[in-house]
VEXKOLVEX-818697 format. One record per residue (C-alpha): residue in three letters; x, y, z. Coordinates in steps of 0.5 Angstrom, whole numbers, padded with zeros to 4 digits, always signed. Example, Ala and Ser with C-alpha at 12.3 -4.5 7.8 and 13.67 -1.06 7.14 Angstrom:
! residues 2
Ala+0025-0009+0016Ser+0027-0002+0014
This chain:
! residues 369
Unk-0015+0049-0033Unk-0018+0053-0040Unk-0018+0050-0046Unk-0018+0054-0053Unk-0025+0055-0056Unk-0026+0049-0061Unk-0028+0051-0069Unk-0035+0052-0071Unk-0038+0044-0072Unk-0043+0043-0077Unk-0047+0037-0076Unk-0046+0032-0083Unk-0039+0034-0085Unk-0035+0029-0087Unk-0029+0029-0083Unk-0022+0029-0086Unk-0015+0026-0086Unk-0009+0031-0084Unk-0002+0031-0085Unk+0002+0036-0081Unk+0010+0036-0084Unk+0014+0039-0079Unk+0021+0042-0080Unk+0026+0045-0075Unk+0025+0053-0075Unk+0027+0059-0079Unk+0027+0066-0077Unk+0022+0071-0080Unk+0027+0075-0084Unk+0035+0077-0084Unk+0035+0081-0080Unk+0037+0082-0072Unk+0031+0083-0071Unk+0028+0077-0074Unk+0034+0072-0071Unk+0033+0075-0063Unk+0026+0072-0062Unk+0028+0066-0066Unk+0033+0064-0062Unk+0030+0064-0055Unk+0025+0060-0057Unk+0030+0055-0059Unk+0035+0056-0055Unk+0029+0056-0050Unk+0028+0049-0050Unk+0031+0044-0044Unk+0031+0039-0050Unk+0036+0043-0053Unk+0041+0046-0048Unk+0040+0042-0042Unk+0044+0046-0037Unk+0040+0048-0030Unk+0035+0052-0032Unk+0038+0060-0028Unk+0045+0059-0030Unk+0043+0057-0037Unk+0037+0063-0037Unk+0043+0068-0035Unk+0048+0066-0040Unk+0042+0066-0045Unk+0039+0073-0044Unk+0046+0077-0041Unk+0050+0075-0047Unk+0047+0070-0053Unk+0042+0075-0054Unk+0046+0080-0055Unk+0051+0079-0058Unk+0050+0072-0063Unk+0043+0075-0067Unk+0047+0080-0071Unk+0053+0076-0073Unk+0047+0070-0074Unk+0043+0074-0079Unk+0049+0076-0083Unk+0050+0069-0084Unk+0042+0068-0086Unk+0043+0074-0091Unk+0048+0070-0095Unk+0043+0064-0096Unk+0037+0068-0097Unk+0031+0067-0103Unk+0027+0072-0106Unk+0022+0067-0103Unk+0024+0068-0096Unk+0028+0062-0091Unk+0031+0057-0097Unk+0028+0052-0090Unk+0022+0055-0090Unk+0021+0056-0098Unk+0023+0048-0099Unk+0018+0045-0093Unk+0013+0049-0096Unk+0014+0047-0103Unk+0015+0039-0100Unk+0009+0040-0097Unk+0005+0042-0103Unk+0008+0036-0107Unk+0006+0031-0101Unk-0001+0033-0102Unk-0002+0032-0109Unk+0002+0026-0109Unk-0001+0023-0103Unk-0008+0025-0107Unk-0006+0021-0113Unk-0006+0015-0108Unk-0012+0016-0104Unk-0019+0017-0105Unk-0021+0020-0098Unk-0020+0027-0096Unk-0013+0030-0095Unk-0010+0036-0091Unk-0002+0037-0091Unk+0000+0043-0088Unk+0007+0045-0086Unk+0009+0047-0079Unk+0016+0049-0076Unk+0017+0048-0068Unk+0021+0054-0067Unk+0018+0060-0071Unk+0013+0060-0077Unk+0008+0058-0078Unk+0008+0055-0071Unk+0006+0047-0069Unk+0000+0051-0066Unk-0002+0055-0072Unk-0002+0048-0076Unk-0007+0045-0071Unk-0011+0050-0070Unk-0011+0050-0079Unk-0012+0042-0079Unk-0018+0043-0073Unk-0021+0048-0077Unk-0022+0044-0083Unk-0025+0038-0079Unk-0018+0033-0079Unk-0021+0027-0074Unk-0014+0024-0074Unk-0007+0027-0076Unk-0001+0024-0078Unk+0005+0028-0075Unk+0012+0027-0081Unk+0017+0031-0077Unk+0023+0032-0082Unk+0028+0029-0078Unk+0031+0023-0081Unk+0034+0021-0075Unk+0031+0021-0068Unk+0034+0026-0064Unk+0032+0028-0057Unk+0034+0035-0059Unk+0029+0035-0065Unk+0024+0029-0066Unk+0023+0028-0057Unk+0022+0036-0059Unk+0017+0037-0063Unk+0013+0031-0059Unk+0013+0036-0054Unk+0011+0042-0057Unk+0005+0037-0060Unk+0003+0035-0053Unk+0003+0042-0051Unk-0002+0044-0056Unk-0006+0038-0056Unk-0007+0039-0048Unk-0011+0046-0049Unk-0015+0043-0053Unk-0022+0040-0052Unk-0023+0035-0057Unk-0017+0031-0058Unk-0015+0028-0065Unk-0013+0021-0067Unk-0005+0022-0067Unk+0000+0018-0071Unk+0007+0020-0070Unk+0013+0018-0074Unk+0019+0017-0069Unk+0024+0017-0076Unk+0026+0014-0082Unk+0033+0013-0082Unk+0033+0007-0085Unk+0027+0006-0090Unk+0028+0003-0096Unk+0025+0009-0100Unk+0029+0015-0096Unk+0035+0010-0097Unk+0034+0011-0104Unk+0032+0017-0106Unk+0039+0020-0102Unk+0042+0015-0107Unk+0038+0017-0114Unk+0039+0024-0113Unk+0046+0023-0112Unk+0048+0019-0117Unk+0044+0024-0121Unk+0049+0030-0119Unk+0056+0025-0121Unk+0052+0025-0127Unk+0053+0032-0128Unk+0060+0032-0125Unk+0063+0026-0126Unk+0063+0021-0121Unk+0069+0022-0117Unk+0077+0018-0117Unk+0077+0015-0110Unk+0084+0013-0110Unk+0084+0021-0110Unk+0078+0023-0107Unk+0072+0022-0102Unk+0065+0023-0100Unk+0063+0026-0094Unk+0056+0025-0091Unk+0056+0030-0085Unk+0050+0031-0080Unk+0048+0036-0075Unk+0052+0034-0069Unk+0050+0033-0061Unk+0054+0034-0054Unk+0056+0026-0053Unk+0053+0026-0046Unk+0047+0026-0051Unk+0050+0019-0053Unk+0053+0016-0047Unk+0045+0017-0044Unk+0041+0013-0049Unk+0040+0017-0055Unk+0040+0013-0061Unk+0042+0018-0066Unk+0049+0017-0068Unk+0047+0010-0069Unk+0042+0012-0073Unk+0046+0016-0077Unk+0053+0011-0078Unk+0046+0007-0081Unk+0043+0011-0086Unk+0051+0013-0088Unk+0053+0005-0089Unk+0046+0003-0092Unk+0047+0010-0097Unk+0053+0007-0099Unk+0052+0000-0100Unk+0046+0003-0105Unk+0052+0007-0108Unk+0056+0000-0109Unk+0062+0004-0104Unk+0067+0001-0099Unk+0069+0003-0093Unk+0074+0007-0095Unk+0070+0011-0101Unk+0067+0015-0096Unk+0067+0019-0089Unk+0062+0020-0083Unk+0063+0027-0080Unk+0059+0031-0075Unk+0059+0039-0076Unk+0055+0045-0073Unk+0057+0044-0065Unk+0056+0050-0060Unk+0059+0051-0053Unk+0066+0049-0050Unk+0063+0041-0049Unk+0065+0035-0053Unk+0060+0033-0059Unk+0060+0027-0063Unk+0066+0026-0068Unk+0069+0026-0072Unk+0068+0034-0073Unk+0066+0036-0080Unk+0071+0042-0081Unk+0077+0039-0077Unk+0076+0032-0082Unk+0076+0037-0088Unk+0083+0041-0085Unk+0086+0033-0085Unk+0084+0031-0092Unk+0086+0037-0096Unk+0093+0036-0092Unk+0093+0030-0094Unk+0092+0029-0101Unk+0085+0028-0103Unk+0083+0032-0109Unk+0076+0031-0109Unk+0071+0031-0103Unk+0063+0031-0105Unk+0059+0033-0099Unk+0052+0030-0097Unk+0047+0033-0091Unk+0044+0026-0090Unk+0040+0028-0084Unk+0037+0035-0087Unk+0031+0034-0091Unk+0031+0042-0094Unk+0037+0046-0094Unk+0038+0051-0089Unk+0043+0055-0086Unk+0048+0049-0083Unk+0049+0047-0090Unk+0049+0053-0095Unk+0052+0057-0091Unk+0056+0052-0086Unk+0057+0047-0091Unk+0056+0050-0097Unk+0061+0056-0095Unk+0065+0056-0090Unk+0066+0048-0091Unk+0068+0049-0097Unk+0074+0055-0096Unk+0076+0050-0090Unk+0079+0044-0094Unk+0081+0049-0101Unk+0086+0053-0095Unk+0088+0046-0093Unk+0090+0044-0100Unk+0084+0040-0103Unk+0083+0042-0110Unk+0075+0041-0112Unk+0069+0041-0107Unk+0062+0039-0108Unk+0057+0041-0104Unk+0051+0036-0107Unk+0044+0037-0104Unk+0040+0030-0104Unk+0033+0032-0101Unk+0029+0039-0102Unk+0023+0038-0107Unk+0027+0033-0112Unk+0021+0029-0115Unk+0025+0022-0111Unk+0025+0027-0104Unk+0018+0028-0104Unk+0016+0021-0106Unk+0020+0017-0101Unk+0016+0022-0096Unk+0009+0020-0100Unk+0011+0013-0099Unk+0014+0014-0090Unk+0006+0017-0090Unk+0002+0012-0093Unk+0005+0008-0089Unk+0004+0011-0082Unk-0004+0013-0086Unk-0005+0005-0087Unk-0012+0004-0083Unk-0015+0012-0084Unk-0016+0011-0091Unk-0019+0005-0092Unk-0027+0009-0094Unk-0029+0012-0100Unk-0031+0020-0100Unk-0039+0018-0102Unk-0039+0013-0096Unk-0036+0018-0092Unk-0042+0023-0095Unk-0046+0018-0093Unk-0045+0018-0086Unk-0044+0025-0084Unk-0051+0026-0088Unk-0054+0020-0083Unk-0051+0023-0077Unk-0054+0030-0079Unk-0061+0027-0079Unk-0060+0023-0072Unk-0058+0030-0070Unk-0063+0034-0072Unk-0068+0028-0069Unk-0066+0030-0062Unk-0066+0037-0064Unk-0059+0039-0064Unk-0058+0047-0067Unk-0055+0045-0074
């Protein structure tokens, strides 16, 4: 086996603490083009189709790719920013208040980088990136709230991966989820109390909150998987900060695929029984996306919303609670420094000192720089 060449070294350079923010994945563009290549990495993945792989590989390459990236990136182009991918776009900007937040709080050296684990930038080009500037130890914050197989065992597997071509390994801490962290809890709370300040707190004698999260084949929960517990947590703990009762809202599980049987109870088909039967108002929250992305301004925010008007419901609300919302990005400050307790216990003149040390010991026995 070969290993990928390590970046230029310097002796006497005070090594840094990296942060590597990880969110799904998003096409580079709207376009077929664009969304062809996307979803093969994607649906690529044994982590996410776990079907034998020639069956899969033939229904995948004969008739998914040829048909699904058209219709796909007609749906992009409805939710597209001048920026680019809202997904992309929001990662970005996270990662961006996440290191001058992080920097109010610590003295020693920090890089945060965002990364994708389908698509761009790569898990591999933000390693590479933290290599480069000189990271020993990197913490790894996947955005997803709630460990899934499908997306955090992912990503895990793509950092093993690209870690395993490499020569000179780093320091490695893991955030596996944060599904019930007092801060994440909270900051879903607070910015949605803030929209309710905006728009009125709802009647629940006539109408409901919706907490909706991605869906998995419920095979996946019959073998193990902790995420539709995880999920059913994060909505009662959202709750008992909101001050409801069980009957004031509604778990529900949205985007499946295929013809197997996901977790229930179904985003579309709960939203069809309560405009038939009677509620007014239903305000809907994505709890497990921590940026918006198609399945919540296109599915949610669109075709969700025609669903339960067409039924008979009167007002729908879709009420984004993560994105860069100043109590978002915070709770991810506090899930980080967490996770970092150990590594950022030097000041920068000691970390001077001792790459300024270690270049004269080099010197003495004779290395080149």
């Amino acid at each position: 086996m070969s290993f990928s060449p390590e970046p230029a070294y310097r002796h006497g350079t005070p090594p840094k603490v990296g942060v590597l923010v990880v969110n799904l994945g998003t096409p580079d563009a709207p376009t077929a083009a664009a969304v062809r290549p996307y979803l093969k990495q994607f649906l690529s993945d044994p982590r996410i189709v776990e079907i034998p792989r020639l069956l899969w590989w033939l229904i995948l390459n004969l008739i998914i790719l040829n048909v699904r990236p058209k219709k796909t990136a007609a749906k992009y182009q409805t939710i597209w920013m001048a920026e680019g991918s809202p997904l992309r776009v929001y990662t970005e900007r996270q990662a961006q208040m996440l290191r001058g937040y992080l920097g109010e709080r610590t003295r020693t050296p920090l890089v945060v980088v965002p990364a994708m684990r389908y698509g761009n930038p790569s898990i591999e080009s933000a390693i590479d990136q933290l290599k480069r500037e000189r990271c020993n130890d990197i913490l790894v914050l996947p955005l997803y709230p709630q460990y899934a197989a499908s997306t955090t065992a992912s990503t895990f597997d793509e950092l093993s991966r690209v870690l395993s071509g490499k020569r000179d390994v780093p320091g490695i801490r893991f955030v596996r989820s944060f599904h019930d962290h007092p801060a994440y809890i909270d900051a879903l709370a607070r910015n949605l109390e803030a929209h309710w300040t905006r728009i009125g707190r709802p009647n629940f004698a006539t109408d409901k909150l919706l907490m909706t999260f991605h869906g998995v084949p419920k095979f996946h929960l019959d073998r193990g998987d902790p995420y539709h517990c995880q999920c059913h947590k994060t909505a009662r703990l959202i709750a008992e900060r909101l001050g409801l009762s069980a009957d004031n809202y509604v778990v529900t599980f949205q985007s499946r695929f295929g013809k197997a049987e996901w977790l229930q109870p179904y985003t579309d088909q709960t939203l069809e029984q309560m405009g038939t039967n009677g509620v007014q108002r239903v305000d809907v929250i994505c709890p497990g996306f921590a940026a918006d992305c198609l399945e919540t301004l296109e599915e949610i925010a669109m075709e969700a919303r025609e669903t339960f008007l067409h039924a008979g419901g009167k007002t729908f609300n879709y009420l984004p609670v993560a994105n860069d919302t100043l109590p978002f990005v915070e709770a991810l400050r506090d899930i980080a420094l967490e996770h970092l307790h150990g590594w950022l216990n030097r000041e920068p003149q000691h970390l001077l000192a001792e790459a300024e040390a270690q270049a004269a010991r080099a010197k003495a026995m004779g290395a080149p720089n």
